[in-house]
NUVOVO-613271 format. One line per 10 residues: number of its first residue (from 0); for each residue z, x, y of C-alpha. Coordinates in steps of 0.1 Angstrom, whole numbers, padded with zeros to 4 digits. Each point is the difference from the previous one (the first is absolute). Example, Ala and Ser with C-alpha at 12.3 -4.5 7.8 and 13.67 -1.06 7.14 Angstrom:
BEGIN
0	0078:0123:-0045  -0007:0014:0034
END
This chain:
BEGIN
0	0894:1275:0672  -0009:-0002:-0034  0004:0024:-0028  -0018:-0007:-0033  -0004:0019:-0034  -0019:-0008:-0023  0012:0005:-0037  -0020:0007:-0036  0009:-0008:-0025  -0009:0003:-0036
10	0011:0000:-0032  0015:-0028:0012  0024:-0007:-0033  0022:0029:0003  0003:-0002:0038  0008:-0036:0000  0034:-0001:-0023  0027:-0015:0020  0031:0019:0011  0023:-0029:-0002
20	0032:0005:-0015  0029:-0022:-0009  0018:0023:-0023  0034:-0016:-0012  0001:-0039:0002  0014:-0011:0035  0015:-0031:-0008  0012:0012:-0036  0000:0046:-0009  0011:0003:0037
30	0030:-0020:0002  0009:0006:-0037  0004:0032:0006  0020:0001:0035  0021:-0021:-0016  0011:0024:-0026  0003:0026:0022  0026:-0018:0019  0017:-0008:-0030  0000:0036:-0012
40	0013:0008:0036  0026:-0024:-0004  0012:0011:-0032  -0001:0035:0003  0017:0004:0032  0020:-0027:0004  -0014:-0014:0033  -0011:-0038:0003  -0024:-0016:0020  0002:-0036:0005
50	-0025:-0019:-0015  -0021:-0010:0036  0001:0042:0003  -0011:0002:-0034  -0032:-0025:0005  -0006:0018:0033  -0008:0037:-0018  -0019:-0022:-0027  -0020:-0022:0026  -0010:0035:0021
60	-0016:0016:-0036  -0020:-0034:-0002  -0011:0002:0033  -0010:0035:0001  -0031:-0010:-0015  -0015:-0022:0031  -0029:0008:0017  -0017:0032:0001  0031:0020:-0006  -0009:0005:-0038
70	-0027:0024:0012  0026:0026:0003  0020:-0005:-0034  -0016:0031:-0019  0012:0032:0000  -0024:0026:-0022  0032:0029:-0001  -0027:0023:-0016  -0027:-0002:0031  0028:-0013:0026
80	-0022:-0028:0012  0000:-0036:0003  -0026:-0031:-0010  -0039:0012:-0007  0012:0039:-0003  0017:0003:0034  -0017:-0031:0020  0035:-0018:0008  0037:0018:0000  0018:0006:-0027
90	0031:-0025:-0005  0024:0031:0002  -0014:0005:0040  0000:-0041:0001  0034:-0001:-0010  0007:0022:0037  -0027:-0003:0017  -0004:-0039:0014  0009:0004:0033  -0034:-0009:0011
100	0001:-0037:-0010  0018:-0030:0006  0013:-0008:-0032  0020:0034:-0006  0021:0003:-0030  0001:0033:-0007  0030:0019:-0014  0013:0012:0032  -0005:-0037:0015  0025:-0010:-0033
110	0025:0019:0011  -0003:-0002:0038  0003:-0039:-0001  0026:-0002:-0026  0025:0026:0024  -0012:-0017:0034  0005:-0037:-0007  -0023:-0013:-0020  0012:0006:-0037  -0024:-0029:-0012
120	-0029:0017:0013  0012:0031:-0010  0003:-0017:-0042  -0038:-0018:0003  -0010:0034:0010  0015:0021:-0028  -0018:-0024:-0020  -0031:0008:0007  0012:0039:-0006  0010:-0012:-0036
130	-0035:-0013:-0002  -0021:0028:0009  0021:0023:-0026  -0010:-0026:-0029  -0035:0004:0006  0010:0038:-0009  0002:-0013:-0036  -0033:-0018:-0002  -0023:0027:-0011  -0029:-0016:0024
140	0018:0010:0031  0008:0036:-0011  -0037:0007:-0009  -0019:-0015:0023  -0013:-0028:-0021  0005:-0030:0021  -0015:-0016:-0033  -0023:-0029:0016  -0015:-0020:-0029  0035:0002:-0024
150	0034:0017:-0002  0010:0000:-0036  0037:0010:0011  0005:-0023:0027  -0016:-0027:-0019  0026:0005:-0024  0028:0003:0022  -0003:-0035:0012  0033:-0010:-0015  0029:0007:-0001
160	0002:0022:-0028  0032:0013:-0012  0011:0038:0011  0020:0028:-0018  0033:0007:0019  -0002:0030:0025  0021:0014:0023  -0005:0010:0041  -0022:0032:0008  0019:0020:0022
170	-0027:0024:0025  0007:0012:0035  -0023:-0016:0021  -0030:-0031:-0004  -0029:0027:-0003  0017:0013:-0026  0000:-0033:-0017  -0037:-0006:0007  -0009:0036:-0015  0017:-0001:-0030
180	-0004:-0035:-0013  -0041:-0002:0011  0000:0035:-0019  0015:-0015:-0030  -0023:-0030:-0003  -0033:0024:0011  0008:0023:-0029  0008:-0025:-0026  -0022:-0031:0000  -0035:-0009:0000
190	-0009:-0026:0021  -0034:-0024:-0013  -0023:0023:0019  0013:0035:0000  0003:0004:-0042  -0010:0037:-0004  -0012:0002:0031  0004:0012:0041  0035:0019:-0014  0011:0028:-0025
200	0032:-0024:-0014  0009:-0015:-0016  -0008:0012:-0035  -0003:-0017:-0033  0023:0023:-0023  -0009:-0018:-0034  -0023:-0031:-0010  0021:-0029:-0024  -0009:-0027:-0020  0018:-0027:0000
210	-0003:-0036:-0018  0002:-0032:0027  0012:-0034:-0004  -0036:-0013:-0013  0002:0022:-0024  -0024:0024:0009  0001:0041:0007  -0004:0012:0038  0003:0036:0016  0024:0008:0028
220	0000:0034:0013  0038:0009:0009  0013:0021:0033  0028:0022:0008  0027:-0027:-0004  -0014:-0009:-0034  -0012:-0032:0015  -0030:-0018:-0005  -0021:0012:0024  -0037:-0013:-0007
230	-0021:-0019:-0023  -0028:0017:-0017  -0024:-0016:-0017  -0025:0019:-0026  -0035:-0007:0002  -0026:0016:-0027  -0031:0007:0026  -0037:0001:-0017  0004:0037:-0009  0034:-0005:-0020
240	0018:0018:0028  0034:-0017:0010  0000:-0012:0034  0029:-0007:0014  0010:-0028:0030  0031:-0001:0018  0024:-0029:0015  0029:-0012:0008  -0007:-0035:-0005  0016:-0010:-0038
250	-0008:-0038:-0002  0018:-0006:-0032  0038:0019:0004  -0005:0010:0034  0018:0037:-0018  -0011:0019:0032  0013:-0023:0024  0033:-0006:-0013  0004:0037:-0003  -0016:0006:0037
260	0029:-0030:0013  0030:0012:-0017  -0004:0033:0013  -0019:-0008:0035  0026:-0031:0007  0031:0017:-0002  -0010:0032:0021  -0009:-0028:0030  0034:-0016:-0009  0017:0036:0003
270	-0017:0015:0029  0002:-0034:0017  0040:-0002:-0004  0005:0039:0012  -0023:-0007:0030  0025:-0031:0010  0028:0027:-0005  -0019:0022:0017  -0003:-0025:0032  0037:-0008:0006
280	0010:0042:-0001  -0035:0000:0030  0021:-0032:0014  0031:0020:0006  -0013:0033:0010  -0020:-0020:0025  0033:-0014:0015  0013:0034:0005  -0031:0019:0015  -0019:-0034:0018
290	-0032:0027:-0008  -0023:-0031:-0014  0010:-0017:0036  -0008:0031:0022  -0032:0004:-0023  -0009:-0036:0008  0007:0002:0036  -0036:-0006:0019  -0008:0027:0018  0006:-0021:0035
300	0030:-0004:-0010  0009:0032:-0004  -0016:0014:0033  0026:-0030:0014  0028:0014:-0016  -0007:0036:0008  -0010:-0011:0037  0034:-0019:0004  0020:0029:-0016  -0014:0027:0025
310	0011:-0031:0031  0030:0002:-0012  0006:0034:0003  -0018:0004:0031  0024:-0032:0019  0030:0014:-0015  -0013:0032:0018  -0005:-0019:0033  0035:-0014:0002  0015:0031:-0009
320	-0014:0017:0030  -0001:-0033:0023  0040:0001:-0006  0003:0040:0008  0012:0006:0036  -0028:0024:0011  0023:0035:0019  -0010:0005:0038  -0032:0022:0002  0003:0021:0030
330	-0033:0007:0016  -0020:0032:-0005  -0010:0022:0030  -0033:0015:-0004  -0004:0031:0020  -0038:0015:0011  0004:0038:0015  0033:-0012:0015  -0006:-0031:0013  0018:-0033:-0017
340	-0028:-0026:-0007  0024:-0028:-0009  0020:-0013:-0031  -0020:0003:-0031  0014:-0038:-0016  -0001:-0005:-0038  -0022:-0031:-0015  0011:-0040:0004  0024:-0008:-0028  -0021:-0025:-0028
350	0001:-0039:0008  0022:-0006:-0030  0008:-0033:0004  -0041:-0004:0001  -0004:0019:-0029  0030:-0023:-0017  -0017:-0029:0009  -0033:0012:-0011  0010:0008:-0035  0021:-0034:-0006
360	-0034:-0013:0011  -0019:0020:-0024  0025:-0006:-0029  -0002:-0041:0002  -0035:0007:-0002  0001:0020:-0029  0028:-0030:-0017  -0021:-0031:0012  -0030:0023:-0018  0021:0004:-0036
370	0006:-0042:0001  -0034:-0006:-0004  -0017:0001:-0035  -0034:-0001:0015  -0003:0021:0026  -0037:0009:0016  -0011:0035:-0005  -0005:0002:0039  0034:-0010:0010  0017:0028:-0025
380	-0023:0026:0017  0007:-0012:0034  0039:0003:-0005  0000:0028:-0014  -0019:0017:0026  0023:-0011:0026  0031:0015:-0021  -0023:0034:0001  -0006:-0001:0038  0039:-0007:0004
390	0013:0031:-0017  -0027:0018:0020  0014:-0010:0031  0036:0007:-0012  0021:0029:0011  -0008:0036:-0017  0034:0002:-0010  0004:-0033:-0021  -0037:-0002:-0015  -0002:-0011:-0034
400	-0028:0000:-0026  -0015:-0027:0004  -0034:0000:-0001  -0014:-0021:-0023  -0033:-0003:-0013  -0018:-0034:-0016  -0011:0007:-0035  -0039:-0003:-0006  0003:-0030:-0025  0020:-0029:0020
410	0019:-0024:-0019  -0027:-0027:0016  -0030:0020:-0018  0027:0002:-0030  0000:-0037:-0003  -0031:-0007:0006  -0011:0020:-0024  0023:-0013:-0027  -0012:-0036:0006  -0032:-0009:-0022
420	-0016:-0032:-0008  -0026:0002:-0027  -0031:0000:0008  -0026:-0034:0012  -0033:-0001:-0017  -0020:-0015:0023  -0034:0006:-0014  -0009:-0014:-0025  0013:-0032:0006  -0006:-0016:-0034
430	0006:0013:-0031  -0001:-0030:-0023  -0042:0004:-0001  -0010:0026:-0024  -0015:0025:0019  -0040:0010:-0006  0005:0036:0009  0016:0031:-0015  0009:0015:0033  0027:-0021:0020
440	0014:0011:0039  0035:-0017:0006  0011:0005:0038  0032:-0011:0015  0031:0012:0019  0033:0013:-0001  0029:0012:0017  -0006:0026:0029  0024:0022:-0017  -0025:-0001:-0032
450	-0016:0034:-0007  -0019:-0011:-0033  -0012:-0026:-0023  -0004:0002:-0038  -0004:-0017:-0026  0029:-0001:-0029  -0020:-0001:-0029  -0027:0021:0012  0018:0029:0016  -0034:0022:0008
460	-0003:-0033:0025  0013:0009:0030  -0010:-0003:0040  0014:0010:0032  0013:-0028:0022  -0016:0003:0037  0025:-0001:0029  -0004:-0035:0010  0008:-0013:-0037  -0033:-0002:-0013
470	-0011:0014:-0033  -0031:-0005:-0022  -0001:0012:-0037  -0036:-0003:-0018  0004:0003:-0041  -0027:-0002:-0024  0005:-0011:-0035  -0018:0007:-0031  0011:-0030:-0026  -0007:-0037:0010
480	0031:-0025:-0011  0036:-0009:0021  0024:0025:0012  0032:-0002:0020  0007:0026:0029  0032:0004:0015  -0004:0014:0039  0023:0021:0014  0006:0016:0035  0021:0034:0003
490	0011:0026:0028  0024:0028:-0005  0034:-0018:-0002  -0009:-0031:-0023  -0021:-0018:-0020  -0009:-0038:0004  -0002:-0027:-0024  -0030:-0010:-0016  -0029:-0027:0010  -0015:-0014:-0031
500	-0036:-0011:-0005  -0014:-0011:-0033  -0039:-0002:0001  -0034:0001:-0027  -0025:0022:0005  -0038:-0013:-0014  -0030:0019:0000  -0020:-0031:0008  -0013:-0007:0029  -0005:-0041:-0004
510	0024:-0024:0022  0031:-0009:-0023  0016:-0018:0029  0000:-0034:-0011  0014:0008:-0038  0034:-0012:-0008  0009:0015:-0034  0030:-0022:-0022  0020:0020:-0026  0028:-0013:-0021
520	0013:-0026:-0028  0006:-0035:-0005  0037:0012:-0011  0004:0010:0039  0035:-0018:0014  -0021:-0020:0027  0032:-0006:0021  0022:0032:0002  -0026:0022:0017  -0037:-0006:-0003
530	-0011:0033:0011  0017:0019:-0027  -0001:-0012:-0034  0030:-0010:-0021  0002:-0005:-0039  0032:-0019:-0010  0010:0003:-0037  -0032:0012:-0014  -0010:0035:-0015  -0036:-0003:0007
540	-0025:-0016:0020  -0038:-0006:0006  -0013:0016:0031  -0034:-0019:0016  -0017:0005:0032  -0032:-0009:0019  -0018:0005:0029  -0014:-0028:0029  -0023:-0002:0005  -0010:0005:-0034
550	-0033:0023:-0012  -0011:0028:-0022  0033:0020:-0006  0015:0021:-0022  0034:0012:0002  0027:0030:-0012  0037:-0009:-0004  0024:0026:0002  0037:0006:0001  0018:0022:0025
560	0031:0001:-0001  0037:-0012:-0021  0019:0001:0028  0005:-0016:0037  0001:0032:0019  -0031:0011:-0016  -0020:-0034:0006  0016:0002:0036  -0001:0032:0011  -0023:0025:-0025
570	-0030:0009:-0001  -0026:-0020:-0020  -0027:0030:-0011  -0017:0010:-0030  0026:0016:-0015  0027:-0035:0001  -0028:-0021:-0009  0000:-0013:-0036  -0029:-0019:-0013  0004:-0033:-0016
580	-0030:-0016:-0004  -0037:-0006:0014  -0001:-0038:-0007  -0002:-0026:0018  0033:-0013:-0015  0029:-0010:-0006  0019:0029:-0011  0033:-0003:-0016  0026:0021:0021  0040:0007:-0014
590	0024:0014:0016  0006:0041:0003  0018:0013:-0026  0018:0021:0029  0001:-0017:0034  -0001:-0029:0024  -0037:-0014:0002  -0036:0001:-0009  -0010:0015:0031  -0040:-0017:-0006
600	-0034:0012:0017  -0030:-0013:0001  -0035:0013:0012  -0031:-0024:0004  -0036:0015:-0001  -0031:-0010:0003  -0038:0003:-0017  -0002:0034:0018  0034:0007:-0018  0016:0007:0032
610	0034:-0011:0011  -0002:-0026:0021  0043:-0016:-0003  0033:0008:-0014  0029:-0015:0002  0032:0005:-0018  0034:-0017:-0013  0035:0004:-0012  0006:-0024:-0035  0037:-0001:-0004
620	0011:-0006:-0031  0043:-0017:0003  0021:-0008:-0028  0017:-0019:0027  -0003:-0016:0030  -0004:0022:0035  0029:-0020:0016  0035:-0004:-0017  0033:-0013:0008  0016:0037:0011
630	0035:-0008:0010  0019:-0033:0006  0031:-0001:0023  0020:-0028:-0017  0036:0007:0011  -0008:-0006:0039  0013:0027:0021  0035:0011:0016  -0007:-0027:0022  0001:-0024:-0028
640	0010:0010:-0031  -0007:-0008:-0033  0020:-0034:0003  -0024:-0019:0027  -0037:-0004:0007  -0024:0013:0025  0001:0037:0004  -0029:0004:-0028  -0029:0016:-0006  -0029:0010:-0025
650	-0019:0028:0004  -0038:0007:-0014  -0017:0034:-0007  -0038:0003:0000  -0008:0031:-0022  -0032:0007:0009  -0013:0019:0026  -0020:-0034:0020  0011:-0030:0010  0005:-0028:-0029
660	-0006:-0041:0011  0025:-0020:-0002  -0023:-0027:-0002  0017:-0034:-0024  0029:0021:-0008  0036:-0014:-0005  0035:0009:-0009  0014:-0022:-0020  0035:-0003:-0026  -0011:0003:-0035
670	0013:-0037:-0006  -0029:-0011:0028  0030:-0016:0020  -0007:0019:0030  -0028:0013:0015  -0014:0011:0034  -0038:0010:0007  -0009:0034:0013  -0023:-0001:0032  -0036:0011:-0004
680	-0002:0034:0015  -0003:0037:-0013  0024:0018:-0012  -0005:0037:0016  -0006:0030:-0015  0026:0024:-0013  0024:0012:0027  -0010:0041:0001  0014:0024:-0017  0022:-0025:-0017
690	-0021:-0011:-0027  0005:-0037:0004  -0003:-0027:0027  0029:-0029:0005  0000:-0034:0004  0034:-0012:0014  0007:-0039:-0005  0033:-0009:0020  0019:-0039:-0004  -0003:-0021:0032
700	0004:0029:0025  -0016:0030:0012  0035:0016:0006  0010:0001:-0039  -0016:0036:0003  0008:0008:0039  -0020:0030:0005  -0027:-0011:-0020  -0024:-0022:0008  -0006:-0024:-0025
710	-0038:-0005:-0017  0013:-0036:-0009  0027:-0028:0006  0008:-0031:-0021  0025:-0017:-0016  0008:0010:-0034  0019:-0039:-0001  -0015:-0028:-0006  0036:-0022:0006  0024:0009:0028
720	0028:0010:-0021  -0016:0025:-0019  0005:-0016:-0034  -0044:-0002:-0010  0005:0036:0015  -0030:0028:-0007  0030:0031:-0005  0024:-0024:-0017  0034:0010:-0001  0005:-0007:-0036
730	-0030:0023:-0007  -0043:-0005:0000  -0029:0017:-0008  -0027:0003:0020  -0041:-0005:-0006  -0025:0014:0022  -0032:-0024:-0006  -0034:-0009:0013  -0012:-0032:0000  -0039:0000:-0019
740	-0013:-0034:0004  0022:-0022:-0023  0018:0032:-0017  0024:0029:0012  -0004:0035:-0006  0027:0018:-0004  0003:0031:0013  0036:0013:-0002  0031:-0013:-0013  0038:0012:0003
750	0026:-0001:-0026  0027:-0027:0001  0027:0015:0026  0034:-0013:-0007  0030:0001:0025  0024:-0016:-0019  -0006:0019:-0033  0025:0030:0008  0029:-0024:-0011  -0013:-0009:-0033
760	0004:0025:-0028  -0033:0024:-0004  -0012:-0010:-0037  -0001:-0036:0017  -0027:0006:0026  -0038:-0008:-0012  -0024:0024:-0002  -0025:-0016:0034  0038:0003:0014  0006:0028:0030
770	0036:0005:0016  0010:0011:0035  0029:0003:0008  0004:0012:0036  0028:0025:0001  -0005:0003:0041  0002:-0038:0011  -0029:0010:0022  -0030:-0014:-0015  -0012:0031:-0020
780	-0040:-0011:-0011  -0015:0003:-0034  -0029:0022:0002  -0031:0007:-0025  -0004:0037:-0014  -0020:0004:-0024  -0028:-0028:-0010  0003:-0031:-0029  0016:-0031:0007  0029:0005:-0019
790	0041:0013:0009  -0008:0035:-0008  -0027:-0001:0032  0027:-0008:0027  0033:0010:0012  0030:-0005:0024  -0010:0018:0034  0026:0030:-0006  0027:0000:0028  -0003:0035:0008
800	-0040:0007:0004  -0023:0000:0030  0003:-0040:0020  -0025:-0010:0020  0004:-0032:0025  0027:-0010:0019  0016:-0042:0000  0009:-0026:0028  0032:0022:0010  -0018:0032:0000
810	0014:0011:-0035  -0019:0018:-0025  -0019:-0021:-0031  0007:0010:-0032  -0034:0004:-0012  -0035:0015:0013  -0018:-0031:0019  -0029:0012:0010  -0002:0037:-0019  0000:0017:-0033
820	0029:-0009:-0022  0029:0026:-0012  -0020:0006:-0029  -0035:-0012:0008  -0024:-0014:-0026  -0026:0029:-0004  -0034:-0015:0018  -0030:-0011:-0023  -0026:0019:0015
END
């Protein structure tokens, strides 16, 4: 069967803004935050966590982000809806209602796995609680702005920024916490693209003006906290009349977004730190009612337990009146008119050893039934209908109720349901060609259990899936140029992730197969990764590009985005599209003045002036090098303490988000007395939701790190008795080169780490000098947290934060092999 609908669309600019929405930095706002509210936990009530409990809370508000999950981080408290005025749940019903997926962590889940077992689970999963409140203080989320070309707030939030001191918000129960903090932020901030507008607060009271650091006089209008609330700008239109614009976005003293964090920052903080207290009193009312358990209990389950309950009672029954001594029953004499017909006899006692044996039979049934966590929908219907025909066939006097009925939505359909793959585009089957038609049909499948397909950035796109999978969606578009759709499939109970397709849409109908379009610059790193663009050590660049085979062109460059969730993931339209030039080139290109990249397009046309090409690119402009020395375990491990060699190991952290070549790099001492030669492979991409990727180096063995495999093993000797030794007992510095023809580049470079200088006195020790003294004996690492290349960028892996790895003996490794550090250094991108 197939189902198709066929879609119009114009006014194809306001239709096609994306709806994707990041918020609060993942890898930096996020965790910030989470962090503090633990600390204000901590402080306030005097409970600790440790410090792995501590990263677990953080890690789950990181990861709460993945996915598609962000589509139900708004809550509108004025309209009660979700995303794209009521499309997707609010996050006060997501925060309950998750049942339906596999990856639950709802509130209830929080406190059902931290009572029954799993407290870990039970932490991560609070996190992501913690995380869908701070979205309550980004004004985007509260007023259904999921801001798709900029966020001025969240683009200033990404650092850590420091936070006025608060203390915990006390309320009775999560919603409560949701209402009034999304209430809060809904009445008293503007977010970029709902100034004025869509809601009656908040209100400016009084316009200001105020002298900047440049010297020059601006206009903020101020809100109920006597904050400043927005930027106004005077404009003298042709008639003399004073028109006024609005924003948020204060370039030079950023007035409006310092204001907007130091209130906004501390209220997450607060509400974040009473919604922990909040969990542990849930956590022990829980233990004295089990009411989250019996809510939880499928409803098999329960039929089970209700079913062996009634057997129960019915056997105890049984025995009671197998083991009564039935009196002597003398027999009745029926008379007719006189005459004796014969001895009226009562009824045959029951068979109660059969009925005994019956219900033990029906009970191991009903046990052998509870064991098993999948159990087929046919099998629970059949049991259960033989436990109904017994207690039919018991005696009148010891019936029970205990007829039991299968509920119309099985926990097979249940599943079923809450299982969904995104959606395959099977049709078309190419989407690098531009296309020559303004009306494109995409066909594919998806799950059984699918009920619909739409598209996320183009909501009003929407088809029926057919029952055998099939679906066809026809959409026809008004503006030639390249778009990115994300694809999504949807039922009742959840939502799927997204299939991505980028494409160029030309209104020309000649062959553009055989064009291969180049764009970039000579300044291009042409070994770290050739498909994106890096820019080491340089502020601008010239962009050049060309077609083969070559003809009659004429080409517009444009930028599209700062950052590398918008290149990735947005949607390239009209309205993110800024012109640079019309030339045929170069054009000089510097980095954003917020942001990660020039996110760069390019469309080719031809004498016709149609589009025939596009193609697009990410320039990266680094003040540094994508791979650095991250964290260096010098002291060996328990197994081999600080005294011997062996149990070493050097870890690498690729901070971008695609894999780096290692291709002619080294590691090498700073006196080039030792050296060893990386092997020519990639360096993957960023590990997710972590920010970073690791590169873990261990000395002669695999086992230095025993639960870790290592990426690389080599000597870090080049003389048995350690003495020409890479980590050099009397201290060394490391270099992190590659090897250009007859030169080295080099790319990072520690400080001078001393293990002797604790015993000399501290006005003695040079300035390229950094001591470490190891107060555990167990080979605590030196890790990087901040970037530069001098002391003040690393420190001693703290003895009582989060470990990661275990040694030869099974111990734990002082230090992070293989993960973010105690304090990790904040990502470049």
């Amino acid at each position: 069967m197939e189902n198709r609908t066929i879609i119009k669309l114009f006014f194809i600019i306001t239709l096609f803004l994306p709806i994707i929405s990041f918020a609060y930095s993942d890898n930096i706002t996020h965790p910030y935050l989470s962090g503090k509210a633990v600390d204000l936990f901590e402080q306030t009530y005097g409970s600790t966590f440790s410090s792995a409990e501590k990263q677990l809370i953080i890690q789950g508000s990181i990861n709460e982000d993945s996915g598609v999950r962000w589509l139900k981080h708004f809550y509108d408290p004025v309209n009660n809806r979700g995303l794209n005025k009521g499309q997707f749940s609010t996050s006060k019903l997501w925060a309950h209602n998750q049942a339906s997926i596999k990856n639950n962590y709802s509130w209830e889940s929080a406190i059902y796995e931290y009572v029954y077992g799993n407290k870990n689970q039970g932490l991560l999963t609070l996190g992501h609680i913690l995380h869908l409140l701070q979205d309550k203080t980004v004004p985007e989320h509260t007023r259904d702005d999921p801001h798709p070309l900029r966020s001025t707030y969240e683009s200033f939030t990404r650092r850590n920024l420091p936070i006025p001191k608060t203390v915990p918000m006390i309320l009775p129960s999560l919603d409560a916490y949701f209402d009034n903090l999304a209430n809060f932020t809904n009445h008293n901030f503007f977010s970029d693209d709902t100034i004025l507008k869509d809601y009656s607060d908040p209100k400016i009271l009084k316009e200001v003006k105020e002298l900047g650091t440049d010297g020059k006089i601006r206009t903020y209008g101020y809100g109920a906290f006597n904050n400043h609330l927005v930027f106004i700008t005077n404009l003298v239109g042709t008639d003399g009349h004073i028109e006024k614009t609005y924003s948020i976005y204060d370039k030079v003293d950023n007035k409006v977004m310092i204001d907007y964090w130091n209130t906004l920052a501390p209220k997450a903080i607060a509400y974040n730190a009473g919604a922990i207290k909040l969990f542990f009193t849930e956590v022990e009312k829980e233990k004295q009612t089990g009411a989250i358990k019996l809510a939880r209990q499928p409803w098999w389950q329960k039929l089970i337990d209700q079913a062996k309950l009634n057997l129960n009672q019915a056997l105890a029954s049984v025995r009671l009146a197998q083991g009564n001594e039935s009196p002597k029953i003398s027999p009745i004499l029926a008379t007719v008119g006189g005459k004796i017909l014969g001895p009226n006899l009562p009824p045959a006692p029951p068979d109660w050893q059969k009925l005994e044996t019956e219900i033990i039979t029906a009970q191991n049934n009903l046990i052998a039934l509870a064991d098993n966590p999948t159990i087929p929908e046919q099998k629970i219907s059949s049991i259960i209908h033989s436990v109904n025909s017994l207690v039919a066939s018991l005696p009148t006097e010891i019936k029970t109720d205990l007829e039991l009925e299968l509920p119309l939505i099985t926990e097979a359909t249940s599943t079923t349901l809450a299982s969904l793959d995104p959606p395959t585009i099977l049709v078309p089957n190419d989407f690098s060609i531009p296309f020559a038609t303004s009306t494109i049909i995409f066909s594919g499948i998806a799950n059984a259990s699918a009920t619909a397909i739409f598209i996320i950035e183009i909501p009003e796109a929407t088809t029926t899936v057919g029952v055998d999978g099939t679906w066809t969606l026809a959409v026809d578009f008004t503006l030639t140029g390249t778009t990115t759709l994300n694809f999504v499939a949807q039922n009742d109970l959840a939502t799927s992730s997204a299939t991505t397709i980028t494409f160029a849409i030309s209104s020309s109908t000649e062959s553009t197969t055989n064009l291969t379009v180049n764009l970039g610059s000579l300044d291009c790193d042409p070994i770290f990764n050739q498909e994106h663009c890096l820019i080491l050590n340089k502020t601008t660049t010239d962009i050049t590009w060309s077609v083969d085979p070559p003809g009659d062109y004429h080409y517009k460059l444009y930028k599209f985005a700062d950052y590398w969730s918008d290149y990735k993931f947005a949607l390239i339209s009209e309205e993110t599209k800024i012109l640079l030039t019309e030339t045929d080139g170069p054009y000089s290109v510097s980095p954003p003045e917020y942001g990660d990249l020039a996110g760069l397009l390019l469309e080719v046309y031809d004498q016709a002036d149609q589009l025939i090409a596009t193609t697009t690119k990410d320039v990266w402009f680094l003040d540094q090098s994508p791979i650095l020395i991250n964290e260096i375990g010098w002291s060996g491990t328990s197994t081999e303490t600080s005294t011997g060699q062996g149990n070493e190991w050097i870890e690498l952290a690729n901070y971008l988000p695609f894999p780096i070549s290692l291709t002619n790099l080294k590691i090498k001492t700073t006196d080039n007395l030792v050296e060893f030669d990386l092997p020519t492979t990639d360096f993957i991409a960023r590990a997710p939701n972590d920010g970073n990727a690791y590169y873990l180096i261990e000395r002669q063995s695999d086992e230095v790190v025993a639960d870790q495999p290592a990426n690389f093993v080599t000597p870090f000797s080049i003389t048995d008795d350690g003495e020409a030794d890479l980590l050099n007992n009397t201290g060394f510095s490391l270099k992190l080169i590659r090897a250009e023809n007859d030169s080295e580049q080099v790319l990072d470079e520690t400080p001078f780490f001393d293990r002797q200088c604790e015993e000399r006195q501290s006005p003695n020790i040079q300035a390229y000098q950094l001591c470490w003294p190891d107060p555990t004996g167990l080979g605590n690492s030196i890790e990087r947290y901040e970037s530069g290349t001098t002391r003040n960028s690393w420190q001693l892996h703290w003895e009582d934060q989060v470990r990661n790895g275990l040694d030869r003996n099974g111990q734990e490794i002082y230090g992070t092999p293989g993960r973010k550090n105690t304090y990790p250094y904040v990502a470049l991108w």
